[in-house]
mmCIF file of the C-alpha atoms, coordinates in Angstrom:
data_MODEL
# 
_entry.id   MODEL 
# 
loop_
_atom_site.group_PDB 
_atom_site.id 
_atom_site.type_symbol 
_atom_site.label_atom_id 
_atom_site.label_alt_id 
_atom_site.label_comp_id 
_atom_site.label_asym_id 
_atom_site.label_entity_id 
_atom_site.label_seq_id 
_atom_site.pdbx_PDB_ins_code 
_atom_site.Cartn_x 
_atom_site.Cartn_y 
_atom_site.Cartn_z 
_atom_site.occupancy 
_atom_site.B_iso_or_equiv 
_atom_site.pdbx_formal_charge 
_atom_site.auth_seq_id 
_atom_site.auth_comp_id 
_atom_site.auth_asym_id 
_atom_site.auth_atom_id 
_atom_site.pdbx_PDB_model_num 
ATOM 1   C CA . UNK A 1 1   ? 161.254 76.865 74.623 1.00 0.00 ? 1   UNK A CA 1 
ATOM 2   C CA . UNK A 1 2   ? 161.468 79.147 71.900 1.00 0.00 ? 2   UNK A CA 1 
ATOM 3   C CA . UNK A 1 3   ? 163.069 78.941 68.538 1.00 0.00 ? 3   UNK A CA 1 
ATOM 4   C CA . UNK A 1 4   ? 166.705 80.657 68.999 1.00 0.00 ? 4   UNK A CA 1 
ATOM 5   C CA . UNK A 1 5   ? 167.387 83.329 66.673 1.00 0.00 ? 5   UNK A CA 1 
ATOM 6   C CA . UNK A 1 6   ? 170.138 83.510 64.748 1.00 0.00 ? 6   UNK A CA 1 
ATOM 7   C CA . UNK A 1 7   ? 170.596 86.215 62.041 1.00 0.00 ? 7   UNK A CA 1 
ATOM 8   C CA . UNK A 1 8   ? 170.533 84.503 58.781 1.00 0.00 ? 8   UNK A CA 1 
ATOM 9   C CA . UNK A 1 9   ? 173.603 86.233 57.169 1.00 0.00 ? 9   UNK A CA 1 
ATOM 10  C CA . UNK A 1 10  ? 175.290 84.059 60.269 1.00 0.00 ? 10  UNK A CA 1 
ATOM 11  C CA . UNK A 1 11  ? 173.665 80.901 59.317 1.00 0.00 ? 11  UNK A CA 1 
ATOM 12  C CA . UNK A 1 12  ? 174.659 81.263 55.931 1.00 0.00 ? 12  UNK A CA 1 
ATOM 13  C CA . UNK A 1 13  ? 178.380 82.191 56.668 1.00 0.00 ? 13  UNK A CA 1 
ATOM 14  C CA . UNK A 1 14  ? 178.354 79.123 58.759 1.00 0.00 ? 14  UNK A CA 1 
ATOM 15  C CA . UNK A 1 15  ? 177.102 76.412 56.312 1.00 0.00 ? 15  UNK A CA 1 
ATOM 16  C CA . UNK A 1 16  ? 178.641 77.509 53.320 1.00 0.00 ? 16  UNK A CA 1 
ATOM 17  C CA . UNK A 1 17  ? 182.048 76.985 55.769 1.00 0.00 ? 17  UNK A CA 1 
ATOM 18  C CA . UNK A 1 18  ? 181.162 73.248 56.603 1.00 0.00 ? 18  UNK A CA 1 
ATOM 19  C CA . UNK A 1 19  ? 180.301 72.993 52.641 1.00 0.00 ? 19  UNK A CA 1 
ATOM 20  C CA . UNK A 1 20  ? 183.319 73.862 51.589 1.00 0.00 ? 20  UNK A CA 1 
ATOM 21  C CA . UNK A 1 21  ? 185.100 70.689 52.909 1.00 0.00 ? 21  UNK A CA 1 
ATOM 22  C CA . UNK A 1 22  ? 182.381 68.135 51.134 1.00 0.00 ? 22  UNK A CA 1 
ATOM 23  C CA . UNK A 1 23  ? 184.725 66.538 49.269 1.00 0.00 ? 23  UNK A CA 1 
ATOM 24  C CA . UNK A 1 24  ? 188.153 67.774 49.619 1.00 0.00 ? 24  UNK A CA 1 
ATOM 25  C CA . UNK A 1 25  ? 190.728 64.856 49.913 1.00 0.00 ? 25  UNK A CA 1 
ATOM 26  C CA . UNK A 1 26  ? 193.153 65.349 52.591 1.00 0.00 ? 26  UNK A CA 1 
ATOM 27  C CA . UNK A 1 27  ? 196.384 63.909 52.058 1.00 0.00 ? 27  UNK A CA 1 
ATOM 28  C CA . UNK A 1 28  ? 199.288 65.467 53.695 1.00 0.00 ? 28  UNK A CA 1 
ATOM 29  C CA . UNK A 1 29  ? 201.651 63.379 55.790 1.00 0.00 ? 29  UNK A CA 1 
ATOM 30  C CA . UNK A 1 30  ? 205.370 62.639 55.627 1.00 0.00 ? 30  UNK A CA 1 
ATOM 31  C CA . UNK A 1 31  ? 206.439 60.191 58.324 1.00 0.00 ? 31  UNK A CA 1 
ATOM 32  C CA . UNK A 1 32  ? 205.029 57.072 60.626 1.00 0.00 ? 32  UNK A CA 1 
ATOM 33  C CA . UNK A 1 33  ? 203.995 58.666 63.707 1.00 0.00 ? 33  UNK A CA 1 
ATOM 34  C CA . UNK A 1 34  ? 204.737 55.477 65.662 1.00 0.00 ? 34  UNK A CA 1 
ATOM 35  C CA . UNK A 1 35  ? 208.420 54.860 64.421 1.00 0.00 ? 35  UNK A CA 1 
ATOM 36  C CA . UNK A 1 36  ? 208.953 57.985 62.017 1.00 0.00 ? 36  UNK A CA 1 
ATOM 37  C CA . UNK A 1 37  ? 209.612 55.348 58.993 1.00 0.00 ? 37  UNK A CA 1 
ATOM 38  C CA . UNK A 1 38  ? 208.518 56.113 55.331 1.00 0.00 ? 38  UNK A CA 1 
ATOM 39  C CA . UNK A 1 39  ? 204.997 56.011 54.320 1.00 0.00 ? 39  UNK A CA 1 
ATOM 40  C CA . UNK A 1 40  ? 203.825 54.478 51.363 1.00 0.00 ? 40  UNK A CA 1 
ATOM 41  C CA . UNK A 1 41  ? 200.003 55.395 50.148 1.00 0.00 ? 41  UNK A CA 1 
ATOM 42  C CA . UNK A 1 42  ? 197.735 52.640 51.163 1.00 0.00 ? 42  UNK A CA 1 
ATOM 43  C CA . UNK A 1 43  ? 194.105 54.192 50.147 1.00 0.00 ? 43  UNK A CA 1 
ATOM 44  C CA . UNK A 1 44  ? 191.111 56.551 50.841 1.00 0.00 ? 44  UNK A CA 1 
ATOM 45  C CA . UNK A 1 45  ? 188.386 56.746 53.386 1.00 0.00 ? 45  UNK A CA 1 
ATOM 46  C CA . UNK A 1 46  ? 185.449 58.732 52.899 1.00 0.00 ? 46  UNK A CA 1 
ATOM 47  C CA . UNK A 1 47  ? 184.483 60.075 56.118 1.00 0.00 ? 47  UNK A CA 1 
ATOM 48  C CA . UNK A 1 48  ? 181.159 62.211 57.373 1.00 0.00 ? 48  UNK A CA 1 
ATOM 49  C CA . UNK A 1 49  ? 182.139 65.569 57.994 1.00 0.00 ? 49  UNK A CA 1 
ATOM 50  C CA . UNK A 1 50  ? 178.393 67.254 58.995 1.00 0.00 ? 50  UNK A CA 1 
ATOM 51  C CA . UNK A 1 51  ? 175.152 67.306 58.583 1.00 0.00 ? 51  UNK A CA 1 
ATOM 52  C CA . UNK A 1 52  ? 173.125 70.168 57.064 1.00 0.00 ? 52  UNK A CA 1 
ATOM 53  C CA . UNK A 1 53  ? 169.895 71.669 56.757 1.00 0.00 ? 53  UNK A CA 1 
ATOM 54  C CA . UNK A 1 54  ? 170.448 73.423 53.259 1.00 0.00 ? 54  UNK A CA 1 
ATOM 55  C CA . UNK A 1 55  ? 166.486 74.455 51.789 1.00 0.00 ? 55  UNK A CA 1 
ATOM 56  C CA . UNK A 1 56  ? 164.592 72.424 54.062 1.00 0.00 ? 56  UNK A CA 1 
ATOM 57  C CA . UNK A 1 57  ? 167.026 69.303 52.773 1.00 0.00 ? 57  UNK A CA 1 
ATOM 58  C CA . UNK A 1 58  ? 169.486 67.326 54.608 1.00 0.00 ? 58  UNK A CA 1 
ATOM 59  C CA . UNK A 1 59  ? 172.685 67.446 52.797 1.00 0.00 ? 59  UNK A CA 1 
ATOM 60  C CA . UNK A 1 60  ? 175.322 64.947 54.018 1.00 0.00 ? 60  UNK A CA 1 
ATOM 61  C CA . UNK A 1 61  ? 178.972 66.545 53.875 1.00 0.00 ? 61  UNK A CA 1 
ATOM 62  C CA . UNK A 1 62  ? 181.628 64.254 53.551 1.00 0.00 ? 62  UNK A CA 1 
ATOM 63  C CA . UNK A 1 63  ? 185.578 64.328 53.536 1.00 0.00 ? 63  UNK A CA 1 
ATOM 64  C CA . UNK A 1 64  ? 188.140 62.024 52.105 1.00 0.00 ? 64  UNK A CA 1 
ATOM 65  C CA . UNK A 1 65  ? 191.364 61.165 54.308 1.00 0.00 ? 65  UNK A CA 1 
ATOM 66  C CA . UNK A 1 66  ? 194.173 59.275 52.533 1.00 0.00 ? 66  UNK A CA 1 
ATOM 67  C CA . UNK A 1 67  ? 195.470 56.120 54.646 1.00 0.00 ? 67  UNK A CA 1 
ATOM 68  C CA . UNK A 1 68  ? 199.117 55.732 54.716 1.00 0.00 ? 68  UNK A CA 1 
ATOM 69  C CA . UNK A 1 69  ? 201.091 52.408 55.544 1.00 0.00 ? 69  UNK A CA 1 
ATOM 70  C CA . UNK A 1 70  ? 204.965 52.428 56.996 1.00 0.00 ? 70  UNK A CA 1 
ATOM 71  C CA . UNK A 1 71  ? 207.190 50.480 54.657 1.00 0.00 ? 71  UNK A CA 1 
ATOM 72  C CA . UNK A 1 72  ? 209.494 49.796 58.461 1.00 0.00 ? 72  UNK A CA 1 
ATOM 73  C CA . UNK A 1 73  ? 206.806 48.971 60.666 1.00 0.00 ? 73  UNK A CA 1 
ATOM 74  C CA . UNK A 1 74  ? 203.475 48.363 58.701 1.00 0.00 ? 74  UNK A CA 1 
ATOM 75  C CA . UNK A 1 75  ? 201.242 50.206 60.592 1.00 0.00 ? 75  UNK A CA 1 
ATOM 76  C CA . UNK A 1 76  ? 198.482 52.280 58.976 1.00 0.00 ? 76  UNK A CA 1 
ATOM 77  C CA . UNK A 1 77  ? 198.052 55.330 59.658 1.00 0.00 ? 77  UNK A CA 1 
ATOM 78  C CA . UNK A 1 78  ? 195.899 58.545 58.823 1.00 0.00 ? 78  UNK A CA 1 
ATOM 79  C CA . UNK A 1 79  ? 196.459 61.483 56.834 1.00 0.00 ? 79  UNK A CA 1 
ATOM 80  C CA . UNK A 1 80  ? 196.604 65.167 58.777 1.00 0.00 ? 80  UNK A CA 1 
ATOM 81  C CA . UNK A 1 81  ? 192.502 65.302 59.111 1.00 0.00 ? 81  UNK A CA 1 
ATOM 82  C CA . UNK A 1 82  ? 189.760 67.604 60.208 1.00 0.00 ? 82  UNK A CA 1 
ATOM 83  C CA . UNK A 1 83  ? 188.835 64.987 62.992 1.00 0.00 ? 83  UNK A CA 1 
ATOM 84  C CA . UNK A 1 84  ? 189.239 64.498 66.328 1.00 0.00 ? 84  UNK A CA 1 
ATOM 85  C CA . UNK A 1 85  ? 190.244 61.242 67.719 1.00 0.00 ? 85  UNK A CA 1 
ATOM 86  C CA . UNK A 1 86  ? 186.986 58.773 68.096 1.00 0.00 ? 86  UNK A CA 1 
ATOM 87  C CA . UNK A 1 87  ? 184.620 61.924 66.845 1.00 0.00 ? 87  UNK A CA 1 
ATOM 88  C CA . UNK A 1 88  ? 182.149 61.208 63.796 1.00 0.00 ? 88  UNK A CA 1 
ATOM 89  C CA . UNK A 1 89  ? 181.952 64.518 62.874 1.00 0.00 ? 89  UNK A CA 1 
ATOM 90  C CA . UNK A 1 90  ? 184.279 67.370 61.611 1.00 0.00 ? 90  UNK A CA 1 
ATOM 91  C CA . UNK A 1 91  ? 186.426 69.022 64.220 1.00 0.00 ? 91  UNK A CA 1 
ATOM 92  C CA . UNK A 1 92  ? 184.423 72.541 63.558 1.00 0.00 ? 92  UNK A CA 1 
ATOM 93  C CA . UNK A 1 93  ? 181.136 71.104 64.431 1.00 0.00 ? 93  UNK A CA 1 
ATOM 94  C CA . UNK A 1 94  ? 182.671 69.680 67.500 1.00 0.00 ? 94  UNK A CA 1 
ATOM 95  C CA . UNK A 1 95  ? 184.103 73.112 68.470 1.00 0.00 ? 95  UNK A CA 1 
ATOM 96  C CA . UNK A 1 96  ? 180.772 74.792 68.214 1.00 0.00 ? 96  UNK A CA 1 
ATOM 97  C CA . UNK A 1 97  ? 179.487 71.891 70.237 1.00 0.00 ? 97  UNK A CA 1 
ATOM 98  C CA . UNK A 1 98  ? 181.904 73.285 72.822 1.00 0.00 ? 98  UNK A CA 1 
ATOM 99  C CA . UNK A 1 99  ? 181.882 76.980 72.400 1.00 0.00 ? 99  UNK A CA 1 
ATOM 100 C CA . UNK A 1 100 ? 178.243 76.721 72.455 1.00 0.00 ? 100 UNK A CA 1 
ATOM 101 C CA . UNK A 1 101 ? 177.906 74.791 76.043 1.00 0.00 ? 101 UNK A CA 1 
ATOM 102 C CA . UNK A 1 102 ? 180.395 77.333 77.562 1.00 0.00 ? 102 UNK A CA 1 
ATOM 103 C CA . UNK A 1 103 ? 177.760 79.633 77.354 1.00 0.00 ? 103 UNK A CA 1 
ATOM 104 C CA . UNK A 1 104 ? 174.349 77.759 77.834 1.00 0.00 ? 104 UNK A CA 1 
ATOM 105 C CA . UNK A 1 105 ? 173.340 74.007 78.925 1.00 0.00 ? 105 UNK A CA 1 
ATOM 106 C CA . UNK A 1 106 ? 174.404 71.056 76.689 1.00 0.00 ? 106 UNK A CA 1 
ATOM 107 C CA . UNK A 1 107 ? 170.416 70.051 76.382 1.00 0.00 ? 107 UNK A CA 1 
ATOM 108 C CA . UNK A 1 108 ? 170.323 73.233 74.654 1.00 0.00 ? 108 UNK A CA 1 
ATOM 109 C CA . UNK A 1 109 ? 173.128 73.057 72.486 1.00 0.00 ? 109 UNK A CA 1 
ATOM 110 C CA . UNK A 1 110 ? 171.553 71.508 69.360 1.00 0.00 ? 110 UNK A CA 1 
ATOM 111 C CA . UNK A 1 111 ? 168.625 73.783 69.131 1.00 0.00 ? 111 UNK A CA 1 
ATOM 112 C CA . UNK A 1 112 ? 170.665 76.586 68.815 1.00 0.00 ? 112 UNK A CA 1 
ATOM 113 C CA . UNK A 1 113 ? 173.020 74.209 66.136 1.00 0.00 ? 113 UNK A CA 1 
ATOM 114 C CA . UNK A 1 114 ? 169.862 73.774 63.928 1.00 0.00 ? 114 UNK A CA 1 
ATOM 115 C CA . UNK A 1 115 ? 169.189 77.419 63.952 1.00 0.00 ? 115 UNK A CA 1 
ATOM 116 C CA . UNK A 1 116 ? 172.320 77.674 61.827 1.00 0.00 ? 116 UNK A CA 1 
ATOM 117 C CA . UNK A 1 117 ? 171.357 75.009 59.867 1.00 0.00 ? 117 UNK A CA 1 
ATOM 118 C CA . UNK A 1 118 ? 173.361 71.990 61.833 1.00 0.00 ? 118 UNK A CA 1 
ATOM 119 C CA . UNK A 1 119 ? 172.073 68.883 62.687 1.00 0.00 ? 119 UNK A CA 1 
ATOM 120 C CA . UNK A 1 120 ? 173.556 67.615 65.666 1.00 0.00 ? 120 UNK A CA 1 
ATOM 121 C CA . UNK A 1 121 ? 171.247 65.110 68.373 1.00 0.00 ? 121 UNK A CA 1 
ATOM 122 C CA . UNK A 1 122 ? 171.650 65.875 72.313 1.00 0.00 ? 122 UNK A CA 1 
ATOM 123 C CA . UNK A 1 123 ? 173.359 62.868 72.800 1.00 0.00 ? 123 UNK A CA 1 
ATOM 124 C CA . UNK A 1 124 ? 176.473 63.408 70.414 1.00 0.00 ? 124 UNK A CA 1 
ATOM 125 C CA . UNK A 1 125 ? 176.668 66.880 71.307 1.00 0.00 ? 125 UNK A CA 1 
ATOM 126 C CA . UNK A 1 126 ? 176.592 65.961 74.999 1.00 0.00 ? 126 UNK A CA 1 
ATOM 127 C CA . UNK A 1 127 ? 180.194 63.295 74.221 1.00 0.00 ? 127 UNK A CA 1 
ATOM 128 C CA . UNK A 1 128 ? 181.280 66.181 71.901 1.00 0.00 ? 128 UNK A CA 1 
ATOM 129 C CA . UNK A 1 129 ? 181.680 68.374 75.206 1.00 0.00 ? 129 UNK A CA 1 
ATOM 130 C CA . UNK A 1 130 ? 182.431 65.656 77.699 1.00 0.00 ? 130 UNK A CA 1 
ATOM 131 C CA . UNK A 1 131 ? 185.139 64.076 75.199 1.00 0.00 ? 131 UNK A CA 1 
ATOM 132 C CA . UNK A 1 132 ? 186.642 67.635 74.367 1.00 0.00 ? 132 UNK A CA 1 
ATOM 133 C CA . UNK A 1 133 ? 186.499 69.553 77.810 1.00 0.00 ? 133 UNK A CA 1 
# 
């Protein structure tokens, strides 16, 4: 198969996107969402938000989500977070998982991923869609 092209002005729109959430801490919530009690700030998880191909380098781009516990039922819970439920990576690189395999095959997916500078392996990609659709 040959290399997809992408234009690079895309790719670079793209990546510098993703960048922009390495290392913004997300920390909004107001109430348990299991009773609706008061939250009380517990700590912060750094999570992995994407992987990037920036200069023939793999960059690593991570996001920090505040974990709340309910002073009335002691639960933790999560800050509002750019991740979908049982997902590793961001909810934008899951999306373009899905937007691209509306269009092509899933087996094809990544290729056209790491033309814009996203690492993503067939396998991940392939429970992105199934998980998602």
């Amino acid at each position: 198969m040959k290399p997809p092209k992408i234009l690079p002005i895309v790719a670079t729109i793209v990546q510098s996107a993703i960048s922009l959430v390495d290392g913004v801490t997300f920390d909004g919530h107001t109430v348990c969402p299991a009773c609706g009690g008061p939250l009380a700030g517990y700590d912060t998880k750094r999570k992995q938000y994407a992987h990037l191909m920036i200069d023939n380098e793999q960059r690593t781009m991570y996001a920090s989500v505040k974990r709340f516990s309910c002073k009335s039922c002691g639960k933790l819970c999560y800050a509002d977070e750019p991740f979908y439920p049982n997902t590793r990576m961001g909810s934008a690189i899951v999306d373009l998982c899905v937007a691209f395999s509306m269009t092509m095959p899933v087996n094809r997916v990544p290729a056209y991923l790491a033309a814009v500078g996203i690492i993503v392996d067939r396998s991940s990609c392939r429970l992105y869609v199934q998980h998602i659709c």
